[in-house]
C-alpha positions in Angstrom: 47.9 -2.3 8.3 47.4 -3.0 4.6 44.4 -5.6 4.0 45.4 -9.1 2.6 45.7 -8.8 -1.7 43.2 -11.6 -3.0 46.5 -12.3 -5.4 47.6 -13.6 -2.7 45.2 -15.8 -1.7 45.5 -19.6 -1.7 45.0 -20.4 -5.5 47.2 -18.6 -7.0 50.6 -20.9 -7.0 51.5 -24.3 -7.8 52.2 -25.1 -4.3 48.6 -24.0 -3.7 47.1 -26.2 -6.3 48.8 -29.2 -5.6 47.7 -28.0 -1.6 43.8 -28.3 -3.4 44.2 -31.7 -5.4 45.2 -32.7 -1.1 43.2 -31.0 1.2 40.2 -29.1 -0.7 37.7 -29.9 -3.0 37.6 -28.4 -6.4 35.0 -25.6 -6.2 31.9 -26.5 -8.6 28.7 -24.5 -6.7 28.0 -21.1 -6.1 25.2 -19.5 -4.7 24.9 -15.5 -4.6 22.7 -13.7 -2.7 20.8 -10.2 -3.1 17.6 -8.5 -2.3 16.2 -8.0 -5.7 17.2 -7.5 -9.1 16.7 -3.7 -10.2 18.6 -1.6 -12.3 21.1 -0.3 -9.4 24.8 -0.9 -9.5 25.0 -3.8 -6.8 22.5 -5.9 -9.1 24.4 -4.9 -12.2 27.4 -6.4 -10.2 26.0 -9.3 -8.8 24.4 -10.3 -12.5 27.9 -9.9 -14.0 29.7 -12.4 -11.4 27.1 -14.8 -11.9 27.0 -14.9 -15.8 30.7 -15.2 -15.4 31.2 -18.1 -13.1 28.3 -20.1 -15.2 30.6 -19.7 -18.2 33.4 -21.1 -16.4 31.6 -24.1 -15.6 30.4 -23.0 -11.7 27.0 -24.3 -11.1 25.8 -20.8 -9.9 22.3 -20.1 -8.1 21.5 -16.9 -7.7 18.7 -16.3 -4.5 16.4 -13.0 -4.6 15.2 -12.3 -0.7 12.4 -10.0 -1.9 11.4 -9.6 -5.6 12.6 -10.3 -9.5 13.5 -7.2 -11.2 14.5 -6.3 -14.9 18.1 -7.7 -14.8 17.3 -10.6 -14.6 16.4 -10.9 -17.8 20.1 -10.1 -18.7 20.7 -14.1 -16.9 18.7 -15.0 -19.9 20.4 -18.4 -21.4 24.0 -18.2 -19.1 22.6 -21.1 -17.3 22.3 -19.6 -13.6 19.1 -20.5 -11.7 17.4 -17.6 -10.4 15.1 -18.6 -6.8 12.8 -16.2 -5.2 12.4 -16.3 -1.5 9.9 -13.9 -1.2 10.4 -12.3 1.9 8.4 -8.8 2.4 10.0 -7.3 5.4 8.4 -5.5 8.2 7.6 -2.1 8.9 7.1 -0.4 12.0 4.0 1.8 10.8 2.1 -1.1 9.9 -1.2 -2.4 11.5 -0.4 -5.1 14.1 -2.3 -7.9 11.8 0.0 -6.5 8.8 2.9 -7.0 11.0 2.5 -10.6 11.8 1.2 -11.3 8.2 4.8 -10.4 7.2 6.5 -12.1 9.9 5.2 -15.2 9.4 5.6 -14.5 5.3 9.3 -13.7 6.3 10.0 -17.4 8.6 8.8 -19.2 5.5 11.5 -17.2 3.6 14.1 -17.8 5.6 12.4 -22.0 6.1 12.8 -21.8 2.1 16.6 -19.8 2.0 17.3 -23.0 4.6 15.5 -25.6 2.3 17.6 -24.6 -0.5 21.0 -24.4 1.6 20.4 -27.7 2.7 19.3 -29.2 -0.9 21.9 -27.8 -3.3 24.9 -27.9 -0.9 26.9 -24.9 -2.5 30.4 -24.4 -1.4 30.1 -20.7 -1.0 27.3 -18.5 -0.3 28.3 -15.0 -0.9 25.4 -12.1 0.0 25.0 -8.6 -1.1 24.0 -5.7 0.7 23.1 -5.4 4.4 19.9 -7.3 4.9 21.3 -10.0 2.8 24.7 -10.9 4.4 22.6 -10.5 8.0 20.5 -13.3 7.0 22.9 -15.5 5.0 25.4 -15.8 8.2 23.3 -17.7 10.2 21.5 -19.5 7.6 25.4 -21.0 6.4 25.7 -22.2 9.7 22.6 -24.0 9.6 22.6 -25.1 6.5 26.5 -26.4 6.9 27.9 -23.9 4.2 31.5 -24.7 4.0 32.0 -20.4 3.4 29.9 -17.5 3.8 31.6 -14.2 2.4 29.5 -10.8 2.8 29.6 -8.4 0.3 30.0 -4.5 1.2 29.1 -1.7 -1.3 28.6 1.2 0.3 30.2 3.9 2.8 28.5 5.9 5.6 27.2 4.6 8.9 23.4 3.1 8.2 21.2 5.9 7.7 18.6 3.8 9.7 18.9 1.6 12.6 21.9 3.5 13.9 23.7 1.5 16.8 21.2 -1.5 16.8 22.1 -2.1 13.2 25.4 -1.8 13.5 25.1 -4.7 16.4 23.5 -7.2 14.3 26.2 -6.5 11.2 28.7 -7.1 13.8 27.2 -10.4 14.8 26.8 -11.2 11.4 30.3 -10.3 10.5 31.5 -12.6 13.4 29.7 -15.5 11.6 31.0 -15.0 8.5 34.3 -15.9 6.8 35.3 -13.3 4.8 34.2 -10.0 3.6 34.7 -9.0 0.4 34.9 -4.7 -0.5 34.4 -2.7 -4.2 36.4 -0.1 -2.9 39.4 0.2 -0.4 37.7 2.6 1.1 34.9 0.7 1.7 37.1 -1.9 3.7 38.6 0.6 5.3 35.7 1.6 7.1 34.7 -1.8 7.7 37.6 -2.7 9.2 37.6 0.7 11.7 33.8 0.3 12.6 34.2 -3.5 13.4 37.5 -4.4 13.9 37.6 -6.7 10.9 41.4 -8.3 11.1 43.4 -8.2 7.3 43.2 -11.4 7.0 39.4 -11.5 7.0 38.5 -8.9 4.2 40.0 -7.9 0.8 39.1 -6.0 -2.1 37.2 -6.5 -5.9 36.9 -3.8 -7.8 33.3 -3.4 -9.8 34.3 -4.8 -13.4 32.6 -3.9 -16.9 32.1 -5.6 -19.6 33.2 -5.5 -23.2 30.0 -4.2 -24.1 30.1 -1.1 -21.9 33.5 0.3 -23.7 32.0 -0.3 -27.1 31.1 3.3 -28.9 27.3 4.1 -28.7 25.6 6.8 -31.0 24.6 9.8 -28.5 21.2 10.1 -27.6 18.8 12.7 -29.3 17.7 15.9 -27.0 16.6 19.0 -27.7 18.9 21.9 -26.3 21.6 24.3 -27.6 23.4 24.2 -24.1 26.4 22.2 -23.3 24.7 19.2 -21.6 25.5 17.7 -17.9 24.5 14.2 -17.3 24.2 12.9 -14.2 23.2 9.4 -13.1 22.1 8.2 -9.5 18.4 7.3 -7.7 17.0 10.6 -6.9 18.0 10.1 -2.8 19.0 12.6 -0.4 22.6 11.1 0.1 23.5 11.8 -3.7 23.7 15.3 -3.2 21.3 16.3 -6.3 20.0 19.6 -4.5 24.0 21.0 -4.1 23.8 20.0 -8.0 21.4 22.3 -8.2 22.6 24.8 -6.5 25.8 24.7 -8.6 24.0 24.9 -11.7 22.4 27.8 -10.5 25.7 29.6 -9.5 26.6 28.8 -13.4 23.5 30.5 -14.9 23.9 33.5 -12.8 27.4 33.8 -14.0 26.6 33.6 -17.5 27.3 29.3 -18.2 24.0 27.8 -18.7 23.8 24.3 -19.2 20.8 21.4 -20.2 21.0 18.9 -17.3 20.0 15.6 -17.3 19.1 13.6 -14.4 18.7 10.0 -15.1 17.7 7.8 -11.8 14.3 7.7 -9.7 13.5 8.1 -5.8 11.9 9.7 -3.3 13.4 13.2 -3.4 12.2 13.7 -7.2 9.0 15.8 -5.8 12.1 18.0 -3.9 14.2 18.5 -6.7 12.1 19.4 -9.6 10.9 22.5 -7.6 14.4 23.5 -6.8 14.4 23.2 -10.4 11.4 25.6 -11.0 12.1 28.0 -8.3 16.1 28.3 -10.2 14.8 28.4 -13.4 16.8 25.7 -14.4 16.7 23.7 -17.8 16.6 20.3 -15.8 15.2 16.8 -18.0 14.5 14.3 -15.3 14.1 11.1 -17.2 13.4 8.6 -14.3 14.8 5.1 -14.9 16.3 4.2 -18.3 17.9 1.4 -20.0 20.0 3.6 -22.6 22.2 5.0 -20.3 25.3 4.8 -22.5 23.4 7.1 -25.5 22.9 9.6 -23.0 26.7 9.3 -21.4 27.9 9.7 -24.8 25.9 12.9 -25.7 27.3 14.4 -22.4 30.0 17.4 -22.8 30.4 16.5 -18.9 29.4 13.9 -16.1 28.5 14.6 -12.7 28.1 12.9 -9.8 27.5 14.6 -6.7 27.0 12.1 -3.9 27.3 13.1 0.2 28.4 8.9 0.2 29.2 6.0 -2.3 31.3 3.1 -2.6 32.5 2.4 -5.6 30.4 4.1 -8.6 29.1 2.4 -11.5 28.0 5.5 -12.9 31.3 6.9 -12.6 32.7 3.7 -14.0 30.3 3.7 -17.2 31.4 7.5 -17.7 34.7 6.7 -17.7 34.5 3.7 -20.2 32.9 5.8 -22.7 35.8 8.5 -22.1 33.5 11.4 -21.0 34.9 13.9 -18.6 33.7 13.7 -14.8 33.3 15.8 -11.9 32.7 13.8 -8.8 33.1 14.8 -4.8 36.2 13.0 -3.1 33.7 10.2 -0.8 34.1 6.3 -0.6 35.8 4.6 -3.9 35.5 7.8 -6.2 39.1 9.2 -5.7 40.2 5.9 -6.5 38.6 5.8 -9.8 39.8 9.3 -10.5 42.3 10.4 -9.2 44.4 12.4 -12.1 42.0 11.1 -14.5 38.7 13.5 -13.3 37.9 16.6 -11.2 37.3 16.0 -7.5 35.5 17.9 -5.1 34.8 18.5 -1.7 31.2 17.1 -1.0 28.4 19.0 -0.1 29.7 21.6 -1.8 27.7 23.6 -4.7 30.8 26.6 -5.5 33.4 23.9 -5.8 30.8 21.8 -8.1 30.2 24.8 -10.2 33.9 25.6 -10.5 34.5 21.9 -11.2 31.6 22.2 -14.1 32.6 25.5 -15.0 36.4 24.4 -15.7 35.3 21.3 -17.8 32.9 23.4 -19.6 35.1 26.1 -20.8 38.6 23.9 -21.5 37.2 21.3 -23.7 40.9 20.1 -24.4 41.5 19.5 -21.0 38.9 17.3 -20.5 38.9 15.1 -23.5 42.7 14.2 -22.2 40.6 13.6 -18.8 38.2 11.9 -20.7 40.9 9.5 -22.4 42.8 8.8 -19.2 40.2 7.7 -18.0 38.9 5.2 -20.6 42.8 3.9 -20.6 42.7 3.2 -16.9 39.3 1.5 -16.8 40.3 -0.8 -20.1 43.1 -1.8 -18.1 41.9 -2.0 -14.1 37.9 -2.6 -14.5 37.3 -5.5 -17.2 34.3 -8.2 -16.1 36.9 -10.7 -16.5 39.4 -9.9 -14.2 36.4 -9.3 -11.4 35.3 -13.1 -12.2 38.7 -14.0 -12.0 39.4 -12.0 -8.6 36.1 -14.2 -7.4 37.3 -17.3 -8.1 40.3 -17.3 -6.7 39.3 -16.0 -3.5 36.4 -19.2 -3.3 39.4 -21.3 -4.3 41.8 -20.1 -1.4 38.4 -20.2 1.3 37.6 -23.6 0.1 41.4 -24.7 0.8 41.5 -22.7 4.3 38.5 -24.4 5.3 39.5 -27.9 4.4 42.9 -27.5 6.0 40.8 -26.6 10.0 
């Protein structure tokens, strides 16, 4: 069954705006929701809408269960209102006395994501991420949020929690009015592990801004090898260590290369002995904020990942019109398909092919390269995401007033 298109949504005819100005109020307060504001791809999304609805007029609030983070200096002077709820979480290996110190600091969060609700009276509360949308659901219905909409990012089946977790996003799903996808196969899946109807999810692409297709001088480093870039947290699911292991099917066969591994996590330790005991020429450069120099000194992209939803890495790659190699998981065939090399996952010989290919047929993969700036300039602007946003609010806001 193909899921409902958010063009057509209510909002997007006369019939439907007259069907406003009569049965729903015009939508004026937004309030998104996300764990923290780090320099991953859901919080470079989430920052985006938000800067875009508070230029067209929204009063947008945007909660923070946990922490701050460096984006949220990039809200600097849109006019969204940034609240912290400060909730901790619990973990299991804690001492019992830890464990109800963050319980009780966790009620009070939720007390203050209820205060606010309650207070500010948005129309729409729209949460990101698992632990998010799971607490937003209920909290709507408290709180008398006209709409909740969850927001799903990712692929896979939780890597923690397993069939208990999947139970509460279920419940949570079932409290919720709409579920909004980056990826279509991100919905999807949704849609076959909860039985989701079509009418109840769509999906946004990620969007970029001007900014982020805008030439930027390449980045200085020191090598005489053709250089691989790839960007993604240092996790087990991104697939680094078959990276490796196709890098090191290329040296043996004569292609060395300079990769660059820009991203953090807890596999680093892992990794940079791979590196050693390979011989490898591997930079790892941790977090950075000049990920577009680095992009644009790349001969080729990479990104190896066991599971993803709809890259921002990728996307940003393909702005800049560099050539990627990516594995065929969640929204990256979408992104690519004709317009990169894709292959199988978990798989270090097809990467190094893949690599190897790129490498050696440097025509072929600028005209990758430019496809694949053309399609994003045309499918993956910031505006038309805002856009896509506001008109699904719009057409919520007019299905509830019409109950």
């Amino acid at each position: 069954m193909e899921l409902v298109s958010v063009a057509a949504f209510p909002g997007t005819t006369e019939f439907s705006t007259s069907y406003r100005a009569r049965c729903g109020p015009e939508l004026s307060r937004v309030c998104l929701m996300i764990g923290q504001l780090g320099l991953g791809g859901a919080e470079k999304q989430i920052v985006m809408l938000a800067r875009g609805l508070a230029a067209r007029g929204i009063d947008t609030t945007l909660l923070l269960l946990s922490e701050r983070g460096p984006r949220e200096a990039e809200l600097a002077g849109s006019g969204v209102k940034v609240v912290c709820l400060g909730y901790k979480g619990i973990r299991p290996w804690v001492d019992p006395w830890t464990a109800i110190r963050r319980t009780a600091l966790g009620a009070r969060a939720y007390a203050r994501l209820l205060g606010h609700l309650r207070q500010t009276r948005p129309q729409i509360l729209h949460a990101y991420l698992f632990h998010c949308y799971v607490a937003a659901a209920p909290a709507a219905r408290l709180a008398r949020v006209p709409v909740c909409v969850a927001g799903r990012r990712s692929l896979g089946a939780p890597r923690q929690g397993g069939r208990a977790r999947l139970a509460v996003e279920r419940i949570a799903t079932g409290m919720t009015d709409f579920v909004v996808a980056n990826a279509q196969a991100v919905a999807d899946e949704a849609r076959c592990r909860e039985g989701l109807p079509a009418h109840k999810i769509a999906v946004i692409r990620n969007g970029m801004e001007e900014r982020d297709f805008e030439p930027v001088g390449p980045a200085v480093l020191d090598t005489s090898f053709p250089v691989v870039v790839c960007v993604a947290n240092l996790h087990v699911y991104k697939g680094h260590r078959y990276l490796l292991d196709a890098v090191g099917l290329m040296q043996r066969r004569g292609q060395r290369c300079t990769l660059v591994l820009i991203g953090e996590g807890a596999a680093r330790t892992a990794l940079q002995q791979q590196a050693d005991r390979l011989g490898l020429d591997v930079r790892f450069l941790g977090h950075r904020t000049d990920v577009a120099s680095f992009l644009s000194r790349a001969d080729v992209v990479v990104l190896p990942s066991l599971e993803e939803g709809l890259s921002n890495a990728v996307m940003e790659a393909m702005a800049v019109g560099r050539p990627v190699v990516a594995t065929t998981v969640g929204g990256i065939p979408e992104l690519l398909q004709d317009r990169g090399v894709l292959v199988p996952p978990a798989d270090a010989e097809a990467l190094a092919q893949g690599l190897q290919w790129m490498l050696a047929d440097g025509p072929a993969a600028a005209r990758l390269g430019k496809a694949a700036r053309e399609w994003a300039l045309e499918h993956l602007s910031a505006k038309s995401m805002v856009e896509r946003h506001l008109t699904l609010y719009r057409g919520l806001l007019d299905r509830r007033a019409a109950r």
